[in-house]
C-alpha positions, 0 to 999 in steps of 0.5 A, spaced: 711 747 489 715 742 485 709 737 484 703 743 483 708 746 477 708 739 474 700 738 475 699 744 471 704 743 466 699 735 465 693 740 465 696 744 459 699 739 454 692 736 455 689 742 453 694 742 447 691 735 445 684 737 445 685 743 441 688 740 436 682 737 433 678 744 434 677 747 427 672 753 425 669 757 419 674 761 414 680 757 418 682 755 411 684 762 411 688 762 417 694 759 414 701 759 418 705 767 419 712 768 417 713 771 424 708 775 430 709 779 435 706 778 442 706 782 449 700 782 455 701 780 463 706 776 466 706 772 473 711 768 476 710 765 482 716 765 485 722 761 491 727 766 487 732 769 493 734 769 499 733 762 499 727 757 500 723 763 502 716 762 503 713 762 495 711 769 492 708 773 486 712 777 481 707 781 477 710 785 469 708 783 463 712 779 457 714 780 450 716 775 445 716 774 437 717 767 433 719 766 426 716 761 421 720 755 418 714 751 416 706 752 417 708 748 424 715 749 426 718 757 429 724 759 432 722 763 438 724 769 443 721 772 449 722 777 454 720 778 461 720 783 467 717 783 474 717 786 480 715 784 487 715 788 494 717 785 501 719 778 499 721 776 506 722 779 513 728 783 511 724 787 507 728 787 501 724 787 494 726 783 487 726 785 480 727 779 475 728 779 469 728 773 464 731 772 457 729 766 453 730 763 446 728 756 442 724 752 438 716 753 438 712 748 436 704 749 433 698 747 429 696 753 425 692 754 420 685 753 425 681 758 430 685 754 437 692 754 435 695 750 441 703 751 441 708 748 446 716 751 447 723 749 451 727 755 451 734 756 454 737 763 456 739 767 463 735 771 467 737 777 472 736 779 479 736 786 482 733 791 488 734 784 493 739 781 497 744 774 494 748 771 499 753 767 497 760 762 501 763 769 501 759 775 500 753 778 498 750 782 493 744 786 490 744 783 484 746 777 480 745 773 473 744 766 472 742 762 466 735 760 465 730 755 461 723 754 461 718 749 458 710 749 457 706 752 452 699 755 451 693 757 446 691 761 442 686 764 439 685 767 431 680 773 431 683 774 424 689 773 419 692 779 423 690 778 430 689 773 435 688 772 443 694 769 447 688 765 451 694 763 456 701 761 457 703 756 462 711 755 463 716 752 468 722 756 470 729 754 473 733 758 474 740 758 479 741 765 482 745 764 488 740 764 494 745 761 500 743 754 500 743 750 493 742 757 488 736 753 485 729 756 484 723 753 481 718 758 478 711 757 475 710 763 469 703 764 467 701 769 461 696 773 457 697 777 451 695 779 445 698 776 438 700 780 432 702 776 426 705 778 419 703 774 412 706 776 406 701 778 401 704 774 396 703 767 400 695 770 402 693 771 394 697 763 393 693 760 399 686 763 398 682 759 394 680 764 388 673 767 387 668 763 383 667 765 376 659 766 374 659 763 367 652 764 364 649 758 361 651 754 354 650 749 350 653 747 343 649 742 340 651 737 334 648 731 331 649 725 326 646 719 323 651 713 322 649 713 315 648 718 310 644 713 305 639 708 308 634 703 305 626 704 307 624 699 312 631 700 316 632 704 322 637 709 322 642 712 328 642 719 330 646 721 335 647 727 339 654 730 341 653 737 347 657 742 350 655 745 356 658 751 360 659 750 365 660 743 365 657 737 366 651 740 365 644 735 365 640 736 358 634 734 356 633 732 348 628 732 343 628 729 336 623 731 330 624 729 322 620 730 317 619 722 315 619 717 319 617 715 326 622 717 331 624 711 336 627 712 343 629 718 347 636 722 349 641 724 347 641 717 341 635 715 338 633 711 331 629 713 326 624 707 323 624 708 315 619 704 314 613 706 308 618 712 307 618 714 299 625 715 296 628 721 297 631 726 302 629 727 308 631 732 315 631 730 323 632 736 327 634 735 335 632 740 340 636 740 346 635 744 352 639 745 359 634 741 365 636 748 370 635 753 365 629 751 360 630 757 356 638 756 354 637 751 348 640 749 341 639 744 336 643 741 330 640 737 324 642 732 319 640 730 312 640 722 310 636 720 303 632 713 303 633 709 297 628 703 296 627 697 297 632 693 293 629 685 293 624 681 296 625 679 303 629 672 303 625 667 307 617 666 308 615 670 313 618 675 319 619 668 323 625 665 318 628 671 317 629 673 324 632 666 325 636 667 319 638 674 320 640 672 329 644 665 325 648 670 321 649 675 327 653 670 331 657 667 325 659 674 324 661 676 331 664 670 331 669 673 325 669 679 326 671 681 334 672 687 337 679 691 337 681 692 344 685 698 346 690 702 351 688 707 356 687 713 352 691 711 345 687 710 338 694 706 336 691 698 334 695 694 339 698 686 336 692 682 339 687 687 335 692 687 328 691 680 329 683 679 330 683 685 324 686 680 319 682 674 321 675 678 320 678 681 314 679 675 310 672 673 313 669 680 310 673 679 303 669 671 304 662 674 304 663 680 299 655 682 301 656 684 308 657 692 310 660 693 317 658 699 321 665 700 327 663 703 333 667 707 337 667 706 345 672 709 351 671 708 359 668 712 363 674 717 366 674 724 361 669 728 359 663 725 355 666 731 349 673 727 349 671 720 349 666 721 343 672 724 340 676 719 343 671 713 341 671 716 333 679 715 333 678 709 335 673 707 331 677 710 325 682 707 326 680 700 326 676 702 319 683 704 317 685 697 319 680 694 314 682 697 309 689 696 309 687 688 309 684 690 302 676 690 304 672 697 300 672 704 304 665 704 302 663 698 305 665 701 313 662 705 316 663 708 323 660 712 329 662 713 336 659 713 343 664 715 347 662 713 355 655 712 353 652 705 353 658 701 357 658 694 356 662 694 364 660 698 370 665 696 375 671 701 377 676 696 376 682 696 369 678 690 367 672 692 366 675 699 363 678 695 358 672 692 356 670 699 355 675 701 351 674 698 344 672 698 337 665 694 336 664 691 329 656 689 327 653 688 320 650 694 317 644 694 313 
């Protein structure tokens, strides 16, 4: 008998293991009660006295309840009653009552909830026959313990199915011989559970918010004053609700020839007479064609100033390429920290080193282009990359250099010059870039 209860014990706690992994739809929801009530059908297969009597089945039924400590942890009571008629040749029958309590653990939280449990009390015997050295008696007390567990299985929030229980129990009722007993329980129920309201509404994810589709669109160019024959930037800033929505841009002016597309693009003065001239961006939700914006900007195109220097387009390229890479080798871009537009010492001394190159070469304007990594919105990095910016024009200007020869623009997260998830390419990123500027 010893040796079958052992095997089932084995049996359970393998069910146990396997269920642990079992999880099914809305258990999200299926979060751990405060305390539950069980009751259902009880079976003891019983040596209970006189002693080392054939084994024999008490039927009843079961009550028990058990307190949450944590989503995995409760304090546990239960309470059994069975009967059984004709245990032996003497005709005696036997009512056995048990009385347990101690901690039970479980995996809530999933459709299958196995659990196991030690439990120490005292049981009771009557309407039989207990022998002891001296006397006899009909009824007799004794203390108890069990251990096993079993599986349940949530229906709803509320109510789940003990699928089984299967527990070892001793006990030492006096029975003539060694007045110990070795039981096994076996159990079904039905499990009622009790949550709080409050700890529901916490731990139940919201419903999702329905939000109609928006864009905000804004734009500007780098310059409000250019020179024909130049090409001028124009950048677009949107905002869509929800967020992170894909946009489709389009771009119209009324001089000039647009040239690229998205959200940046640049317009070729070329031939455009003096004057003041409009670009216009449309902008236009991927998902839902019908929500748009647009935003315009108004520049002026003053004449050609002088003679192209050099004898054809082939020297000037050549000058112009030589001057770039003296420039940049003069001007360097000013490093910054993880969401500061403060100007760090190693960019306060590349500041001075390209000031005193600026103020050598009165001629050159600088355009400052504002840049960020690619973590935070595209909203806050353009707004992030315009501190940037800002503040390296700020930092020339302190050097002595003439406001109206910096410019600035910012391109948040857009075009990175290093792609890769590491603090060393986000620092490239995270920068004011210099160039000249027509």
């Amino acid at each position: 008998m010893l040796r079958s209860i052992n095997l089932a014990l084995v049996f359970v706690m393998v069910g146990v293991s396997a269920a642990f992994g079992q999880r099914g739809p809305g258990d999200q929801e299926l979060m751990a009660p405060r305390f539950d009530l069980s009751g259902g059908f009880n079976h003891i297969n019983s040596n209970a006295p006189p002693g080392q009597t054939n084994y024999f089945g008490l039927n009843g039924g079961y009550v028990s309840g058990d307190f949450y400590l944590n989503d995995w942890l409760s304090l546990g009571g239960e309470f059994t009653a069975g009967h059984a008629n004709d245990i032996s040749l003497l005709g005696q029958d036997l009512t056995l009552f048990t009385f347990l309590g101690g901690p039970k653990i479980s995996r809530t939280g999933h459709r299958l909830v196995p659990y196991a449990d030690v439990l120490f009390g005292g049981a009771h015997g009557s309407d039989s026959y207990f022998p002891t050295a001296t006397s006899s008696t009909t009824s007799a007390s004794s203390w108890a313990l069990s251990a096993g567990g079993g599986l349940d299985v949530n229906l709803t929030r509320r109510l789940a199915i003990r699928a089984f229980d299967v527990d070892y129990l001793r006990t030492a009722l006096p029975n003539g011989t060694n007045d110990a007993q070795n039981h096994l329980m076996i159990g079904a129920g039905i499990v009622f559970k009790f949550t709080p309201k409050e700890r529901v509404l916490a731990i139940a994810p919201p419903p999702p918010v329905q939000r109609p589709g928006e864009i905000i669109f804004t734009c500007g160019t780098d310059v409000t004053t250019i020179e024909e024959g130049q090409h001028l930037a124009i950048t677009g800033h949107t905002l869509t609700e929800p967020d992170r929505l894909e946009v489709k841009y389009a771009w119209t002016s009324n001089g000039g020839a647009i040239v690229g597309s998205g959200r940046s693009v640049t317009l070729n003065t070329t031939g455009m007479p003096a004057g003041e001239y409009l670009i216009t961006g449309h902008a236009a939700l991927v998902s839902s064609p019908t929500t748009t914006a647009e935003c315009s900007a108004k520049f002026r195109v003053n004449s050609h100033s002088g003679a192209p220097v050099g004898g054809d387009d082939g020297s000037d390229k050549a000058e112009l390429a030589k001057k770039d890479v003296i420039f940049h080798e003069n001007v360097q871009d000013a490093l910054f920290d993880y969401d500061s537009a403060a100007i760090r010492q190693d960019a306060q001394v590349a500041i001075k080193h390209a000031a005193q190159y600026l103020h050598d070469n009165p001629s050159i304007r600088v355009l400052v282009e504002g840049y960020a990594d690619e973590r935070g919105s595209a909203e806050y990095n353009l707004a992030l990359g315009a501190e940037r910016a800002t503040a390296a024009r700020n930092a020339l200007i302190s050097e002595g250099l003439d406001p109206e020869r910096i410019h600035v623009i910012s391109y948040g997260k857009e075009a990175q010059v290093c792609t890769a998830e590491t603090e060393a390419c986000w620092q490239q990123n995270r920068r004011a870039a210099f160039s000249m500027h027509p």
